[in-house]
N, C-alpha and C positions, 0 to 999 in steps of 0.2 A: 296686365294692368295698363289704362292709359296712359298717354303721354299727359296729364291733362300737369302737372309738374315743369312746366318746359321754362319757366324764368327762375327754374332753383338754380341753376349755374351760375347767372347774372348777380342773384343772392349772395351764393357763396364767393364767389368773385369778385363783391363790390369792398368788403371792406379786407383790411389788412392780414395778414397770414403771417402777425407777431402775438403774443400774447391769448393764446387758447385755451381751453381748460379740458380735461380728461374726464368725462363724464364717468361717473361710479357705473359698472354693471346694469345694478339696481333701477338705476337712472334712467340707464339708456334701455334697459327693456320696460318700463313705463312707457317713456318716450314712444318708442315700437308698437305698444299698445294701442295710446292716444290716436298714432299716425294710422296706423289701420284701421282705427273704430271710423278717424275722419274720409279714409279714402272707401269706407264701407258706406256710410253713409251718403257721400256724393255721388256714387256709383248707383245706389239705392236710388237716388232722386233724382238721377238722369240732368246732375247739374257739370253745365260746362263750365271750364276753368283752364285758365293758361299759365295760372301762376301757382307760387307756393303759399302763397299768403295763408292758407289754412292751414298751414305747419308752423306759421310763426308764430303765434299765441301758444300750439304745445308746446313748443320751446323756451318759449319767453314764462310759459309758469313753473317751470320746474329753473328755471335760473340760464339757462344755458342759448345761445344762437346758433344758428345755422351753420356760423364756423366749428363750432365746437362739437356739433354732430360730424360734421365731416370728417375734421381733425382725429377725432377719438376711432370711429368707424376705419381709417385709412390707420390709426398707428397700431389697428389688432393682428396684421400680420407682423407685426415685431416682438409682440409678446408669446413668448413661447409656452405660459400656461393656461392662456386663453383664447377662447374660442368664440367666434359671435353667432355661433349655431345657438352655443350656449346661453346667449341673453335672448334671442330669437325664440326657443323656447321657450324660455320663465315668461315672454310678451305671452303666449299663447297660453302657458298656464295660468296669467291671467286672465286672460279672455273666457276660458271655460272655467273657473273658479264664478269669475261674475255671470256666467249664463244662466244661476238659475235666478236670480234678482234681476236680471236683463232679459227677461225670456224674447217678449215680443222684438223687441230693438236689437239683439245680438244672432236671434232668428236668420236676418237678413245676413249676417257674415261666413264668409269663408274661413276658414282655417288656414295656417302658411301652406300646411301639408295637403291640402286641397288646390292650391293656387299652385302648386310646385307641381302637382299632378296635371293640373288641364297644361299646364305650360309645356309641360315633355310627351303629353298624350301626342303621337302623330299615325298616321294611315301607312299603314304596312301593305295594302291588299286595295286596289282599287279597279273595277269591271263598269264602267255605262251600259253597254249592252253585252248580253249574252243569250243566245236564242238556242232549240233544240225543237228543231224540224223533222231529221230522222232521228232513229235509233243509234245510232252508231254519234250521233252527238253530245249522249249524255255523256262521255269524260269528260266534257266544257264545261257542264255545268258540276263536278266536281272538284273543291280545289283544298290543295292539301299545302300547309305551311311546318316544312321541319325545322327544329332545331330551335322550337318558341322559348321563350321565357320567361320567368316570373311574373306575373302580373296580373291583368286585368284585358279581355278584350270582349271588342265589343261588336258584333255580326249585324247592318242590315244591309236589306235590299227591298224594291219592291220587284213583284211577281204576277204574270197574268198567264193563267193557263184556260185558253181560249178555247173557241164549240169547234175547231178543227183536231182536237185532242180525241183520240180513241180511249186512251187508259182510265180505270177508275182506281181510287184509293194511291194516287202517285200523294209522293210525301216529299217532306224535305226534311233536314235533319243536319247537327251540328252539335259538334264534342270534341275533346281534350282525348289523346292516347298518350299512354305509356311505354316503354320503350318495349315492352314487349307484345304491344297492339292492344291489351286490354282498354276499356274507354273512359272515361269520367265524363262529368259534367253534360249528360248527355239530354238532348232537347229535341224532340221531334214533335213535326206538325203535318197534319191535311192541307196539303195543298189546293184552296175551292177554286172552283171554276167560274168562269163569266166573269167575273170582276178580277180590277186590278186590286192588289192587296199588296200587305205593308207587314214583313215582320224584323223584330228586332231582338237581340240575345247578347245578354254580356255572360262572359265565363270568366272564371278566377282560375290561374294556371298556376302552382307550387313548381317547384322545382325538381321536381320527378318526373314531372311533363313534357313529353318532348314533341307531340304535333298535336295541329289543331284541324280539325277536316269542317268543311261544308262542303255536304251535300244536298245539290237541290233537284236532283233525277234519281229521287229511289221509289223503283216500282215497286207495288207490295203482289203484285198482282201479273199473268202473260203480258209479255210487252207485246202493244202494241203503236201504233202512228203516235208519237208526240207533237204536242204544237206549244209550247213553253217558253218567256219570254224575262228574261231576269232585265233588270234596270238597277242602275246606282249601287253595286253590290260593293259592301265598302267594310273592309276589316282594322279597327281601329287600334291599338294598344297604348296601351297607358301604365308607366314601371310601378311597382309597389312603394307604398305612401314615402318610408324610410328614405327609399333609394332614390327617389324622384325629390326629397327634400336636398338630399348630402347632394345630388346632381347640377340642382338650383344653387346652392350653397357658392358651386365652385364654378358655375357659369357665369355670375350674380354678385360676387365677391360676399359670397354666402347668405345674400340676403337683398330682397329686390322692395323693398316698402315704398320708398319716395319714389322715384325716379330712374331712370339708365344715367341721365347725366349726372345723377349725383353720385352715383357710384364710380361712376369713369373718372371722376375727378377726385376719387375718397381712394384711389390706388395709390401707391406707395409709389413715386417717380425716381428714376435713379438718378443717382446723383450723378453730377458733371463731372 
């Protein structure tokens, strides 16, 4: 999410830190709503912004300022029967309640559980080049990840198998094993010749799964002279929705809508 929030501190810092009010639940996952439809919205329209000032109208019509989101937000680690995952959802079960009345206009939004996912998605696996001139260099272009798990990953690269290539029918291929080598999720392709080409493969991994192989040197056929050329070969993972929310949750002080500085300053400070 942009910084495009960066004078909410200034906000919440300008006026006094007496007299607050404790937003209902209810309240603040409204609130949570609004503030995502608006940050959906500016993102949608490529509009710049340095302030918060479009937070201050949702706030100002349900009763409450900028103090009092902060206020309320930083005093839910003191309540011990509540949770702000828990009003962070009921925002979203809004959000998809109203989607089918909002179809065109809610089209354009993310989900928390989606934002919490590209946030923790990172590159596990990264090759620029990888070439295979003799034979004996196809284990390079083999590459095996133990001990994967749960989630979502996602395979590219591009590939040029050039007119100095003897082999015909060379493939490439990529899947999920189990611990006892059997395969899932498996995906193979013809590797063409003459041009550079471009593929790409996402796999869903459960938790029975314990490696994940690409390989892009499989002869189907007598090996002969390779001339094979892999580029940007990049293996991405991304945790499943649940896990990559509770992750955000607790990196985020469980919830990232406005801003990083609002949050940094919605933490509980110890006392002197």
């Amino acid at each position: 999410m942009t910084k495009r929030t960066l004078f909410f501190l200034s906000l919440l810092l300008a006026a006094a830190c007496s007299h607050h009010k404790i937003i209902p639940d209810d309240k603040l996952a409204m609130i949570f709503r609004d503030a995502f439809l608006a940050n959906a919205y500016v993102g949608e329209q490529g509009i710049r912004t340095d302030s918060l000032r479009i937070y201050e109208p949702i706030f100002e019509r349900y009763g409450y300022s900028a103090e009092d989101v902060e206020y309320t937000v930083g005093n839910f680690s003191k309540r011990k029967s509540a949770r702000l995952s828990d009003v962070v959802e009921a925002a979203i079960g809004m959000l998809d309640a109203e989607g089918t009345y909002y179809e065109r206009e809610v089209a354009v939004l993310d989900t928390i559980a989606n934002a919490s996912r590209r946030a923790l998605m990172r590159t596990i696996y990264a090759d620029s080049l990888l070439t295979m001139k003799r034979l004996k260099d196809s284990s390079r272009l083999c590459i095996t990840l133990d001990s994967i798990r749960a989630g979502e990953y996602r395979v590219s690269a591009r590939y040029l198998v050039d007119s100095l290539d003897r082999n015909r029918g060379l493939r490439g291929g990529v899947w999920t094993e189990l611990p006892d080598g059997s395969r899932r999720n498996v995906y193979t392709f013809y590797m063409r010749r003459g041009t550079e080409e471009t593929f790409t493969r996402n796999l869903t991994a459960d938790t029975s799964m314990r490696r994940l192989v690409v390989n892009l040197a499989n002869f189907t056929r007598e090996r002969k002279r390779p001339s094979v050329t892999i580029r940007d070969l990049k293996i991405e993972y991304t945790p499943p929705a649940e896990a990559a929310v509770d992750s955000f949750y607790l990196r985020q002080l469980d919830i990232r809508i406005f801003a990083e500085e609002f949050f940094r300053h919605a933490e509980p400070k110890d006392s002197l």
